[in-house]
C-alpha positions as CSV (number, residue, x, y, z in Angstrom):
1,X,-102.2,10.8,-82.2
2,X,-101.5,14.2,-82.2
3,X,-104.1,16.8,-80.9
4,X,-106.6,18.2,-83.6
5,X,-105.7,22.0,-82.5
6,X,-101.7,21.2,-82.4
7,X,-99.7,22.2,-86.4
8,X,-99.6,19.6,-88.4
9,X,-96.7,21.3,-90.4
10,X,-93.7,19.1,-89.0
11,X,-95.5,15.9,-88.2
12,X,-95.2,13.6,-90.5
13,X,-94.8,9.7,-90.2
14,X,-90.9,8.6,-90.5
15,X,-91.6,6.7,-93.7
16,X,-93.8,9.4,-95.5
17,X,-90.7,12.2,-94.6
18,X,-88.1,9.1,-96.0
19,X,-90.2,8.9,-98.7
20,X,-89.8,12.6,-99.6
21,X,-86.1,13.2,-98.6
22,X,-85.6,10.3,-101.4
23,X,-87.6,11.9,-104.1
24,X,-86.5,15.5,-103.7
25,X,-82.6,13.6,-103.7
26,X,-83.7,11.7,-107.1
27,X,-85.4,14.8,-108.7
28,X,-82.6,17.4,-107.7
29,X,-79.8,14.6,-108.7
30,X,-81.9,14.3,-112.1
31,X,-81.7,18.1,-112.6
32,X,-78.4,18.4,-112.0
33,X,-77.7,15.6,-114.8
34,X,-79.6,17.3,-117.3
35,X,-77.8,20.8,-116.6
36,X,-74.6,19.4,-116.8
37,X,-75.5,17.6,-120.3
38,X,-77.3,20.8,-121.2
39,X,-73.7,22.6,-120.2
40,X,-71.7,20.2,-121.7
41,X,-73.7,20.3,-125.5
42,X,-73.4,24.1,-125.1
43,X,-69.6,23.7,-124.4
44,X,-69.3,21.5,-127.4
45,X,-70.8,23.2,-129.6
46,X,-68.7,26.4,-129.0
47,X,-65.4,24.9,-128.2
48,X,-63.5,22.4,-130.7
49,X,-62.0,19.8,-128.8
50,X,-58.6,19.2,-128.5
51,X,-58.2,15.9,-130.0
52,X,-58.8,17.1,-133.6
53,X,-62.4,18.5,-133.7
54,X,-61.3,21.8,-135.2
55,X,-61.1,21.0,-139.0
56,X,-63.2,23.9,-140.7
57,X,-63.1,21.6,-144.9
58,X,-62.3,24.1,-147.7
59,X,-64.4,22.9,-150.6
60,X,-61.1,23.8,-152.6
61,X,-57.7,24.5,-152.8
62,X,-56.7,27.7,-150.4
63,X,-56.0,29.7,-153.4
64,X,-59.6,29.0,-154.6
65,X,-62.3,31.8,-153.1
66,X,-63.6,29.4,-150.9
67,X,-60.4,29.1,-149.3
68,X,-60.1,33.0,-149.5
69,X,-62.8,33.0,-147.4
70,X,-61.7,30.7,-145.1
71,X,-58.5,32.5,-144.5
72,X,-60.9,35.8,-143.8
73,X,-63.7,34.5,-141.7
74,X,-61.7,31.8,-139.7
75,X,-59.7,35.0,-137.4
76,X,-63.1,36.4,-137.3
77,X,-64.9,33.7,-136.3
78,X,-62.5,32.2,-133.4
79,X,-62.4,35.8,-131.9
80,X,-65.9,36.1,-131.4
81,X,-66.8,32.4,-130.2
82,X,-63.9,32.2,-128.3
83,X,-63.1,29.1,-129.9
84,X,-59.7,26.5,-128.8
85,X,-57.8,25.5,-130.5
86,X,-57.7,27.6,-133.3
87,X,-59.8,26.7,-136.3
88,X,-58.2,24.3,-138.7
89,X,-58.1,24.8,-141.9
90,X,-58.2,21.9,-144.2
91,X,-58.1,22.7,-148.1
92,X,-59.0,20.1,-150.4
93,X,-58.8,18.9,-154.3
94,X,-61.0,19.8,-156.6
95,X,-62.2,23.4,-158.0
96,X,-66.1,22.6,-157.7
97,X,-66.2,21.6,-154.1
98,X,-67.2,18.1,-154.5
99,X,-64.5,16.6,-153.1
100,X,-64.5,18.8,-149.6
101,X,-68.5,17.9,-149.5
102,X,-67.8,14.4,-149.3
103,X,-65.3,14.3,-147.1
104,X,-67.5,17.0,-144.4
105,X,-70.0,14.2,-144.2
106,X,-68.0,11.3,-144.3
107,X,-65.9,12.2,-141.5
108,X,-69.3,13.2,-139.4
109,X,-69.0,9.4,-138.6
110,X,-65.8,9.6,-136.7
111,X,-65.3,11.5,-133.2
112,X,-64.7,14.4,-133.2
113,X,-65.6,15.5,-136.8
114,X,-64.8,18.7,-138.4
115,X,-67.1,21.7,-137.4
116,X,-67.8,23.0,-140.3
117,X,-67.5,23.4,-144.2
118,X,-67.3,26.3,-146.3
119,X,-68.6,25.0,-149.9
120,X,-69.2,26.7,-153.6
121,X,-72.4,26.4,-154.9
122,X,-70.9,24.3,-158.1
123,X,-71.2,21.2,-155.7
124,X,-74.7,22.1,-154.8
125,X,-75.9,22.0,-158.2
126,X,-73.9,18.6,-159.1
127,X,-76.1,17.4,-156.3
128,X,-79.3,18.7,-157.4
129,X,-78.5,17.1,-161.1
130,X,-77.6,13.7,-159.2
131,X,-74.2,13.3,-160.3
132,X,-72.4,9.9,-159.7
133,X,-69.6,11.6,-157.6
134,X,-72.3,13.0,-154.6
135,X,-71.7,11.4,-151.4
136,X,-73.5,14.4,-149.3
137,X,-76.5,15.5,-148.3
138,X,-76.3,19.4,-147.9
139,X,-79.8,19.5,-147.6
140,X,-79.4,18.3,-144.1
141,X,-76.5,21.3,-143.8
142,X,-77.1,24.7,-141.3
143,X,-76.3,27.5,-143.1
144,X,-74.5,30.3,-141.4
145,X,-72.5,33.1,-143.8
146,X,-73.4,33.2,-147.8
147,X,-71.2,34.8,-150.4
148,X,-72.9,35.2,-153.7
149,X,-73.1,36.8,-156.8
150,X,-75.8,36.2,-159.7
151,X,-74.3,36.5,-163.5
152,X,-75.2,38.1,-166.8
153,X,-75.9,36.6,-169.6
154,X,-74.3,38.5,-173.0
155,X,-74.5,37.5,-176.6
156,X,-75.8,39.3,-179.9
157,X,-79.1,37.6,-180.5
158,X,-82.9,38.4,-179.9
159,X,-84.6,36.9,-177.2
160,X,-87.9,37.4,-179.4
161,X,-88.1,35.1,-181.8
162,X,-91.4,34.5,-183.9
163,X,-93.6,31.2,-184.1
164,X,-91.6,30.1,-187.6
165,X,-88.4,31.3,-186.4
166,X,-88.9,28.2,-183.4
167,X,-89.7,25.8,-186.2
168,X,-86.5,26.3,-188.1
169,X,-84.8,24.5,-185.3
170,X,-81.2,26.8,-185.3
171,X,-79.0,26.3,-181.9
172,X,-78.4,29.1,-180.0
173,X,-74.3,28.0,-179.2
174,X,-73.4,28.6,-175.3
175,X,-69.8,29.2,-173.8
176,X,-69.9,26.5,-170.8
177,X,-66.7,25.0,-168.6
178,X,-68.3,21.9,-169.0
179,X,-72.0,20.6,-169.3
180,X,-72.6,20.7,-165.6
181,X,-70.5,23.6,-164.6
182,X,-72.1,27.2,-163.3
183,X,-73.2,28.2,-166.8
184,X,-75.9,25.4,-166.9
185,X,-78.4,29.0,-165.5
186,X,-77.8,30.3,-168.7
187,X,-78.5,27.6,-170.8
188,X,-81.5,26.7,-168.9
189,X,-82.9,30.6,-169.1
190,X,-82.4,30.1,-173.1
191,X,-84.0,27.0,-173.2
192,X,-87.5,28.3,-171.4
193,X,-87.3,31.1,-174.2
194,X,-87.1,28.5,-176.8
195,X,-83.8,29.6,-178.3
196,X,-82.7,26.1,-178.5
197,X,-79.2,26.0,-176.7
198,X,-75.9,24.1,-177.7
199,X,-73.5,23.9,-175.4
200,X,-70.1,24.5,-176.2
201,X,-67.6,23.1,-173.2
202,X,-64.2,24.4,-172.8
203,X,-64.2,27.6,-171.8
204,X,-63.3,28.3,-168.3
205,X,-62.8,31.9,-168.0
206,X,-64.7,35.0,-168.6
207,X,-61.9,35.8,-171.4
208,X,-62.0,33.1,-172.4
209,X,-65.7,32.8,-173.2
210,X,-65.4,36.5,-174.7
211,X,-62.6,35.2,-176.9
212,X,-65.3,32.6,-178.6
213,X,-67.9,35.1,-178.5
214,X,-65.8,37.6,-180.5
215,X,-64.5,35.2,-182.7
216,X,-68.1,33.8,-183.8
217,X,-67.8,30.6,-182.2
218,X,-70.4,31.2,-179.5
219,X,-73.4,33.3,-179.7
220,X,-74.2,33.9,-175.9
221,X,-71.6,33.9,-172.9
222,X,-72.3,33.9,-169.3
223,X,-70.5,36.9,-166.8
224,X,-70.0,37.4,-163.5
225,X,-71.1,40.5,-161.8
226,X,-67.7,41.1,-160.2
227,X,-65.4,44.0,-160.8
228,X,-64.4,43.6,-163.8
229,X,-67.7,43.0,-165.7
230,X,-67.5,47.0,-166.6
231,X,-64.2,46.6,-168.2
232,X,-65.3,43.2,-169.7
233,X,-69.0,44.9,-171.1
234,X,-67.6,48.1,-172.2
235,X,-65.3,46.0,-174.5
236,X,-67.9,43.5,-176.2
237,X,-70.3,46.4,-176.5
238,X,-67.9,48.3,-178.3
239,X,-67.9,44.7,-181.0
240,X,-71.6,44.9,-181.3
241,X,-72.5,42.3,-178.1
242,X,-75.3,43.5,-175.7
243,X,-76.3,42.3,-172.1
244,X,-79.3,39.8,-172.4
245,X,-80.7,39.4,-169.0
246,X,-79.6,38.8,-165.5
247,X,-79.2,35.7,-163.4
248,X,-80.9,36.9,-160.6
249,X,-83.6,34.9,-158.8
250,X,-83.3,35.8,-155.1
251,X,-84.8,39.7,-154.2
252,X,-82.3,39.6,-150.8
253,X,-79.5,39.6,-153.9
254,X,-78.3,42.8,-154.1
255,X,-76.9,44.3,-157.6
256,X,-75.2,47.6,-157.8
257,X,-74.1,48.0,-161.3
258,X,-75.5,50.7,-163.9
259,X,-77.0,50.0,-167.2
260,X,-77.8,46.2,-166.4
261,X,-80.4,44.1,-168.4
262,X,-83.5,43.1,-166.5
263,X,-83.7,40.1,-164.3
264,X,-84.5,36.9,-166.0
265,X,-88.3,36.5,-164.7
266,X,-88.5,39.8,-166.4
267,X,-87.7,39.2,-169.6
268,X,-90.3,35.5,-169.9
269,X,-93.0,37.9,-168.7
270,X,-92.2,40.7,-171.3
271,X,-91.1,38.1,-174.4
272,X,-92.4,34.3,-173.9
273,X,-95.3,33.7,-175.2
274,X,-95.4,29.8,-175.5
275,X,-95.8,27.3,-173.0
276,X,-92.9,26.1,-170.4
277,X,-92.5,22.3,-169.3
278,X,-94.1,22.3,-165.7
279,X,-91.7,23.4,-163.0
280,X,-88.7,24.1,-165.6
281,X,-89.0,28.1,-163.8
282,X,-88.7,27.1,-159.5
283,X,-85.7,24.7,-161.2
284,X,-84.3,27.3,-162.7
285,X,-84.4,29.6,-159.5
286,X,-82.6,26.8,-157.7
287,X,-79.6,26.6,-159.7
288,X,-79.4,30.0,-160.5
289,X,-78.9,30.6,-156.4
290,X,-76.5,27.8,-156.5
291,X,-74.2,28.9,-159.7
292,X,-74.5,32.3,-157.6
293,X,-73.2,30.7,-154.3
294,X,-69.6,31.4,-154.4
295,X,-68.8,30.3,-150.7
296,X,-71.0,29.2,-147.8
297,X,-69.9,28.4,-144.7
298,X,-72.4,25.9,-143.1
299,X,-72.6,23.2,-140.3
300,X,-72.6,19.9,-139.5
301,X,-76.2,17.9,-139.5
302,X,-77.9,17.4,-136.1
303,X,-75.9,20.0,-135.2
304,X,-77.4,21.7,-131.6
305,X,-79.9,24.4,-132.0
306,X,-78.6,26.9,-129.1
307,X,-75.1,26.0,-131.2
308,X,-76.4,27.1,-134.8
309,X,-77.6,30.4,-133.2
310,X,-74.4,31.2,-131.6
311,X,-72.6,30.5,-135.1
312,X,-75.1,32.7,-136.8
313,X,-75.0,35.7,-134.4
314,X,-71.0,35.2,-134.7
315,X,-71.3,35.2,-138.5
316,X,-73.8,38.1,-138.3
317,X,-70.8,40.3,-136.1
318,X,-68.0,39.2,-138.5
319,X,-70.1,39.9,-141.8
320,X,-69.8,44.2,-140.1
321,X,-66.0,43.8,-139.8
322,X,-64.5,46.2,-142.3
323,X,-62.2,43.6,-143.8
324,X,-65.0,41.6,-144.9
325,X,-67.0,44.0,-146.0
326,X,-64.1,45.3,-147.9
327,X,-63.7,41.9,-149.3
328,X,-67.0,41.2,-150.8
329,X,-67.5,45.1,-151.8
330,X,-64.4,44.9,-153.8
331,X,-65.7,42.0,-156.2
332,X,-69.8,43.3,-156.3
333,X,-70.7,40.4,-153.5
334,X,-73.4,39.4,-151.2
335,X,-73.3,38.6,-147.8
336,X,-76.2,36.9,-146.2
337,X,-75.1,36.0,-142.7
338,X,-76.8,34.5,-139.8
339,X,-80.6,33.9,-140.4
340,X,-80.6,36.2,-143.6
341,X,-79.1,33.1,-145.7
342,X,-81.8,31.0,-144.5
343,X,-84.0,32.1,-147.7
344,X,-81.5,32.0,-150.1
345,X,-80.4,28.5,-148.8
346,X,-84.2,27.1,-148.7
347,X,-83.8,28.2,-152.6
348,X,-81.0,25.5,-153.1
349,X,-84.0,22.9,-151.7
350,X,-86.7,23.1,-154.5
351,X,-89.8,20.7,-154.0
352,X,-89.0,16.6,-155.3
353,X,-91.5,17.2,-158.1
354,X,-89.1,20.5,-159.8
355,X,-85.9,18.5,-158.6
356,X,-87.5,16.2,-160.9
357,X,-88.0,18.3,-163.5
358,X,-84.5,19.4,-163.5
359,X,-83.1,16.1,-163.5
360,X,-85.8,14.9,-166.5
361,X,-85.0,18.3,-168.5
362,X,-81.1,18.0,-168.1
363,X,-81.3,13.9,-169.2
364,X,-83.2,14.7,-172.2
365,X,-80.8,17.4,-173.2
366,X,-77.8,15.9,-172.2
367,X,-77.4,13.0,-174.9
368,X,-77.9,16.1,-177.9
369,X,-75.1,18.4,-176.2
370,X,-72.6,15.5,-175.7
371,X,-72.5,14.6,-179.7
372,X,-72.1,18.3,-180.5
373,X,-69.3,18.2,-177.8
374,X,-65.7,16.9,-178.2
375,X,-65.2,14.1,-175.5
376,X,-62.1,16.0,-174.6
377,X,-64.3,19.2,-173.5
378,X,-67.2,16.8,-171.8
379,X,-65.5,17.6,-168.1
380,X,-63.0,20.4,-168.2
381,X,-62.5,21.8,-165.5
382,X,-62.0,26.0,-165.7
383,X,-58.5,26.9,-163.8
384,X,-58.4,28.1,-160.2
């Protein structure tokens, strides 16, 4: 036994320093497992593999404006996350995005699956109003670079309409694609200011629309606050048509265009006076965001954190480029990149008690517009 004044330091009992030499060899071997799956998650989540893992899903043709999109941000994006191979693009059928939303999850099954999707917000909506053809669950989705752009709606009526005006029960007649298509804002903004609204399907373009307005077939038509909406105002102000109000429900949506019609909330505070059906107003906030969503590049569920904040600061440096700015400047566009589309996207996600109300509201509705409608109209699709 070693003397009481002599260091203790480096005596130690051939099992106790076994003993140690074994766990510091299982605790550094442990760390050094755990880095390298840390490392590894990182890599993957930066670099596509090279057996496929590439795909970046169109939800649309490559003419459409997601695929216009694509084309812009996909250079961008490989530049600044050093990404190889070289994203994929990988258009799909289908002008309202449905069809690209599917497949994005479905192929989440297989290894590796695509690494991300840019979407319109026409599929979004279909999924809020539960259509039969939703196989996704964009809810799940991490958003990373936003394109939108809210609408106007234009018409020659009066949103204030007395008690006994109401009772007489005349339709206010709506230019719509079809009954679910991006219009569905409008009709809902009429309906909370009890203007009673018809739908009238067929009309896929903004000249179109205009055509039925000026020809008294419609009464209210729904534009887009893109570059040509000056040109397109001027000319029905010029046959008597005014701006009604603006489908705007996001204050991070930016609008520079003179001589525009107040927001939408604006106008129920200055002219409804009657009672709303509970919630009808947050539902009509989320699909006005997602009729404004024109493209939205998001990412895969479960996707790693440290990898959605890497996309995001990517987006965020891409969304300065000149050529994208140039792109979304040169049709009156939005970008919301990196964490600034995380409020616009949590719009798209209302409570389940106002999805509810959406879904009740558009059920209830829906049986009155269809025997108004011819059954030819009840799902055109507009044109790319």
């Amino acid at each position: 036994m070693p003397h009481a004044d002599k260091p203790r330091l480096f005596v130690m009992p051939e099992r106790q320093l076994s003993r140690r030499v074994f766990l510091n060899t299982l605790l550094g071997g442990a760390a050094a497992i755990m880095a390298g799956a840390h490392t590894a998650r990182a890599e993957d989540s930066l670099a596509t593999s090279a057996d496929g893992g590439s795909a970046l899903i169109i939800g649309g043709t490559s003419s459409s404006e997601c695929g216009r999109w694509a084309s812009l941000l996909a250079p961008a994006l490989e530049e600044e996350l050093h990404l190889s191979p070289p994203l994929q693009l990988t258009p799909t059928t289908g002008w309202d995005g449905i069809t690209g939303a599917n497949l994005f999850d479905t192929q989440q099954q297989s290894a590796p699956g695509p690494v991300g999707l840019i979407v319109p917000g026409t599929a979004i909506l279909s999924a809020m109003l539960g259509g039969p053809r939703i196989h996704f669950d964009y809810r799940r989705w991490a958003p990373v670079f936003l394109v939108a752009q809210p609408s106007v709606a234009v018409g020659r009526i009066s949103l204030h309409q007395s008690f006994r005006a109401r009772l007489s029960g005349q339709l206010t007649r709506v230019a719509v694609s079809k009954l679910t298509g991006p219009e569905l804002t409008t009709v809902l903004a009429l309906d909370m200011l009890g203007l009673r609204p018809q739908p009238v399907a067929g009309h896929a373009t903004p000249e179109a629309a205009m055509a039925t307005l000026q020809a008294g077939q419609t009464d209210v038509i729904q534009l887009p606050l893109d570059a040509s909406y000056p040109s397109r105002i001027a000319t029905l102000q010029a046959a008597g048509f005014a701006p009604l109000f603006v489908n705007n429900a996001r204050p991070d949506m930016q609008v520079h265009q003179p001589n525009l019609p107040p927001d939408l909330l604006a106008v129920l505070q200055q002219e409804h006076k009657y009672s709303q059906p509970a919630f009808l107003l947050p539902a009509w906030g989320a699909i006005a965001a997602a009729c404004s969503l024109h493209a939205g590049l998001v990412l895969p569920a479960l996707t790693q954190p440290d990898s959605i904040a890497r996309w995001r600061h990517a987006a965020e440096i891409c969304a300065n480029r000149p050529a994208i700015q140039q792109a979304a400047a040169a049709e009156n566009q939005t970008i919301l990149a990196g964490t600034a589309g995380t409020p616009f996207y949590e719009t798209l996600m209302p409570e389940p008690h106002v999805l509810m109300a959406l879904r009740r509201w558009f059920a209830q509705s829906l049986p009155r517009w269809r025997d108004a409608t011819p059954p030819a109209l009840l799902s055109t699709p507009p044109t790319e």
